[in-house]
BATOR-245310 format. One record per residue (C-alpha): residue in three letters; x, y, z. Coordinates in steps of 0.02 Angstrom, whole numbers, plus 50000, padded with zeros to 5 digits. Layout:
BEGIN
ALAXYZ...
// end
This chain:
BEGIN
UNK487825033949712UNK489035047849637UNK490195045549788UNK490295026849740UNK490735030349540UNK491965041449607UNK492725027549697UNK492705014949547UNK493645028249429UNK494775034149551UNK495615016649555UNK495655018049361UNK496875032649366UNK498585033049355UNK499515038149527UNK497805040949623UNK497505036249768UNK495655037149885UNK496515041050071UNK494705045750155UNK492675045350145UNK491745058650230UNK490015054850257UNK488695056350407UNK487575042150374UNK488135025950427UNK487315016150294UNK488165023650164UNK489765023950254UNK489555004950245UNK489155004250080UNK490935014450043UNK491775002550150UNK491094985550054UNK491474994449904UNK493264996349946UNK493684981249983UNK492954974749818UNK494174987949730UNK495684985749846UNK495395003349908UNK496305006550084UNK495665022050163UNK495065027750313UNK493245032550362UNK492435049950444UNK490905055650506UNK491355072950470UNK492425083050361UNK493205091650530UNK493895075950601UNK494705069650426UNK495675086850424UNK496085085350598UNK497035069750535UNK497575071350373UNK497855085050236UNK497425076450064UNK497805086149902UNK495915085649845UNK494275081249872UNK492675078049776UNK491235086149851UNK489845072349800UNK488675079149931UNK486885082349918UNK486655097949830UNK485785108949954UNK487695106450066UNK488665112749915UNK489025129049943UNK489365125150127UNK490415111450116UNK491565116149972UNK491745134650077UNK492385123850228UNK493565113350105UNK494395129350041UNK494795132850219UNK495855119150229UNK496725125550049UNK496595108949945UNK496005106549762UNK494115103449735UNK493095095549624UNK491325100949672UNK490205089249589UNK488515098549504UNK487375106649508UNK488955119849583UNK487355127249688UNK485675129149723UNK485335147149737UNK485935158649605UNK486635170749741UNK487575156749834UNK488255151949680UNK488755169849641UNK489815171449781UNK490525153249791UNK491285160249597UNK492095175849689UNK492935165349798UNK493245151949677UNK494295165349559UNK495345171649702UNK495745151849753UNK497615147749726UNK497115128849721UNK496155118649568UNK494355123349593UNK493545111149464UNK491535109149447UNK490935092049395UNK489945089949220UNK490225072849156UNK489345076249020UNK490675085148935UNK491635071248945UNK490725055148878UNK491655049748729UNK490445052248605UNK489805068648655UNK491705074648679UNK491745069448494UNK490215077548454UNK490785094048493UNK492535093648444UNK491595090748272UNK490395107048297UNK491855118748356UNK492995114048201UNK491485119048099UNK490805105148030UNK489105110048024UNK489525131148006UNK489195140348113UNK487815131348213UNK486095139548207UNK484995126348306UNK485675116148454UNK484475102548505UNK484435094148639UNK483455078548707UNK483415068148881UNK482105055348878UNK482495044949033UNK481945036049200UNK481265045449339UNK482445052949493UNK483075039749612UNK482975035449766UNK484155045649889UNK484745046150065UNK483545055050166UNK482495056649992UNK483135073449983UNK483065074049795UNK481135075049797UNK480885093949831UNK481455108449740UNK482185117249915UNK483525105649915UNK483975103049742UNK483665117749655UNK482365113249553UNK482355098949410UNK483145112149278UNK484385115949401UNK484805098249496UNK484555087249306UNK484925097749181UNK486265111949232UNK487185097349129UNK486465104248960UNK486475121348997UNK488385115749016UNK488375107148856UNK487675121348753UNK488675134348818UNK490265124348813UNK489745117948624UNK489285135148556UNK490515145048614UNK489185157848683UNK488225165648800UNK486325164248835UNK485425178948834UNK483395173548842UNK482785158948926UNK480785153848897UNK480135137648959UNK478565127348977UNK478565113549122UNK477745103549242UNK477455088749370UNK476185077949268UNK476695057649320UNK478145056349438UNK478065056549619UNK476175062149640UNK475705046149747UNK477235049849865UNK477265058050036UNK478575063550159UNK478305070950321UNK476495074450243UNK477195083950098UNK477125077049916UNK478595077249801UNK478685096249695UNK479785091449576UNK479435092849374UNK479685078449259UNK479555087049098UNK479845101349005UNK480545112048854UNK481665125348872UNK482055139048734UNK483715145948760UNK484165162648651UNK486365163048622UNK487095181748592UNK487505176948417UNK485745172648378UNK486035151948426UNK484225147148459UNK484575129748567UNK482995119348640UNK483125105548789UNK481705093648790UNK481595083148941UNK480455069048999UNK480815061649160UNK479455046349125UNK480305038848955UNK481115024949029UNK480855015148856UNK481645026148751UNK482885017248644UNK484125033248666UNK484215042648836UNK485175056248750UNK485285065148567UNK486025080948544UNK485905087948365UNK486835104748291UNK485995110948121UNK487135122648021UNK487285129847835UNK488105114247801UNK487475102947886UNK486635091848032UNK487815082848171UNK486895071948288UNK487605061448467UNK486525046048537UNK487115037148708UNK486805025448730UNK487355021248535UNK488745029148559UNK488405038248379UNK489025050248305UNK487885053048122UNK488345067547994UNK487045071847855UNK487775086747737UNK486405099447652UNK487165091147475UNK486355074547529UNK488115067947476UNK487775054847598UNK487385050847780UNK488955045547890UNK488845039348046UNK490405036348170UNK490695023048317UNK491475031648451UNK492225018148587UNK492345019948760UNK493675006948870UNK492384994048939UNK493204995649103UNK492615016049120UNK490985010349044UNK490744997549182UNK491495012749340UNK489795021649329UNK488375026349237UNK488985041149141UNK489655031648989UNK491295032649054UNK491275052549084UNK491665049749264UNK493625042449226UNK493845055749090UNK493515069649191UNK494425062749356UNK495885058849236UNK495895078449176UNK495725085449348UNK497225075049411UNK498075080849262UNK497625099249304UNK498085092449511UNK500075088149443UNK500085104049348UNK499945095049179UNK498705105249116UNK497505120349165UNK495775116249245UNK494485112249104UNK492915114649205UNK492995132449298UNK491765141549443UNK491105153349310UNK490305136949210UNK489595130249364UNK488905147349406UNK488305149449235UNK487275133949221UNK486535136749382UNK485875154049343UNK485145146049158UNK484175130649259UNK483465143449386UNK483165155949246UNK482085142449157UNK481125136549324UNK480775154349349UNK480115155849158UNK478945141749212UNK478415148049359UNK478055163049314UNK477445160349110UNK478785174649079UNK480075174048950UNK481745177449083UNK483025189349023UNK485065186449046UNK486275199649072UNK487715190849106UNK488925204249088UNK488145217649212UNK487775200149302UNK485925203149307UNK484725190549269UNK482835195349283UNK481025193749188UNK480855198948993
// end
């Protein structure tokens, strides 16, 4: 699915151009191919990433794999020295992801790690709001995914936490992302409550049923005393509002919705409540389903691929969330507050 919104907002921008599709299984290979026909697309088709370098030397690729191949597949990419963009969660295992950053920060090429999230319109907005100060400085970071339940992959891979990482790491290393990025800050105490209470539980696969959690609430500490909280339920499909984010300051309250596309301001001196429309071009909107993040970002990271600009999205982010999901599935797991050190590195229980 990610592989094929990559496709739809690579044709949106400027001067790029899809030369190759790596994938093992046929079906989806066939899917690419239909797709690119419908999007004038021209490009050729491999089973495996060896025999597409063996024939061509592209300037990037996107890693859309499933996420238990990450850290093997974008280590074989940087043999070949081409740009990446390495599509979340940047790994599954905290020490995997620890030494994909090593290698990451001695890569001469653009080593980019995908979080749309950053970049849907109204969230961009959002935050460009907090960070001029808007609010003050932001005491209380909110935020809330009330949504569908995971979909259907190939191979159903996404239904066990060995292969994704868990649902903190796989779902929501996007938040994690979104606070750090927003705040400015670290995380230094991670506490969180979880579980697998609806989804799944009548499902079996090679005798084993599904281990993946559909809710929880994380409580996420920031070194300059930030509290933030995620509260996610995977069994909400009728929510009128799949995401709201909300920063609470000395001044004030900012809050996103998406789908509204929303952007509301209510000041402490009740001078009145302001909400903003934030647009997004109807043809990104209709490339994916990431409220147009998908072109943004692709149109940044070819940017940063002509030298335009610096990479936005670095290996230390997609490191960082990583460590924060499994930090909070360990919190769970274990009922223990979970301690962050990030700069001795070490990450262990309160």
């Amino acid at each position: 699915m990610m592989g094929r919104e990559h496709m739809q907002n690579i044709a949106l921008v400027d001067d790029a151009e899809l030369i190759a599709i790596v994938d093992p299984d046929l079906g989806s290979r066939e899917e690419a191919e239909a797709l690119g026909k419908t999007l004038g697309q021209e490009f050729q088709l491999f089973e495996n990433a060896d025999a597409m370098f063996a024939d061509m030397k592209p300037d990037a690729v996107i890693v859309a794999s499933p996420n238990f191949t990450h850290f093997e597949v974008a280590r074989r990419a940087m043999a070949h020295d081409v740009a990446i963009l390495l599509e979340k969660p940047f790994c599954t295992d905290t020490d995997d992801a620890a030494e994909l950053e090593q290698m990451a920060g001695d890569y001469p090429h653009v080593f980019w790690v995908g979080m749309e999230y950053r970049y849907m319109p109204p969230i961009t907005r959002f935050i460009d709001r907090v960070q001029a100060g808007e609010t003050g400085a932001a005491k209380m970071l909110y935020i809330r995914e009330h949504r569908f339940p995971f979909l259907a992959k190939v191979g159903d891979w996404n239904r066990f936490n060995r292969n994704t990482g868990g649902t903190l790491v796989e779902k929501c290393c996007h938040f994690f992302d979104l606070m750090r990025h927003t705040l400015q800050d670290e995380p230094v105490r991670i506490f969180a409550s979880g579980g697998q209470d609806v989804n799944h539980l009548d499902e079996s696969y090679d005798g084993k049923v599904p281990d993946i959690l559909d809710n929880a609430y994380v409580v996420i500490d920031f070194a300059k005393g930030t509290r933030a909280v995620l509260d996610l339920c995977m069994f909400a499909e009728g929510a009128e509002q799949q995401e709201e984010i909300y920063a609470l300051g000395p001044i004030g309250r900012l809050d996103v919705a998406i789908p509204a596309a929303t952007v509301t301001w209510s000041p402490r001196d009740k001078s009145g409540v302001v909400t903003e429309d934030v647009a997004t071009p109807s043809d990104a909107l209709a490339a994916g389903d990431h409220h147009g993040a998908t072109y943004f970002q692709l149109r940044d990271f070819h940017a940063a691929l002509a030298g335009e600009t610096q990479p936005k999205v670095s290996a230390i982010d997609g490191l960082r969330a990583v460590q924060m999901g499994a930090a909070a599935q360990q919190s769970i797991a274990t009922g223990l507050p979970v301690q962050l050190d990030f700069k001795s590195g070490g990450v262990g229980n309160g």
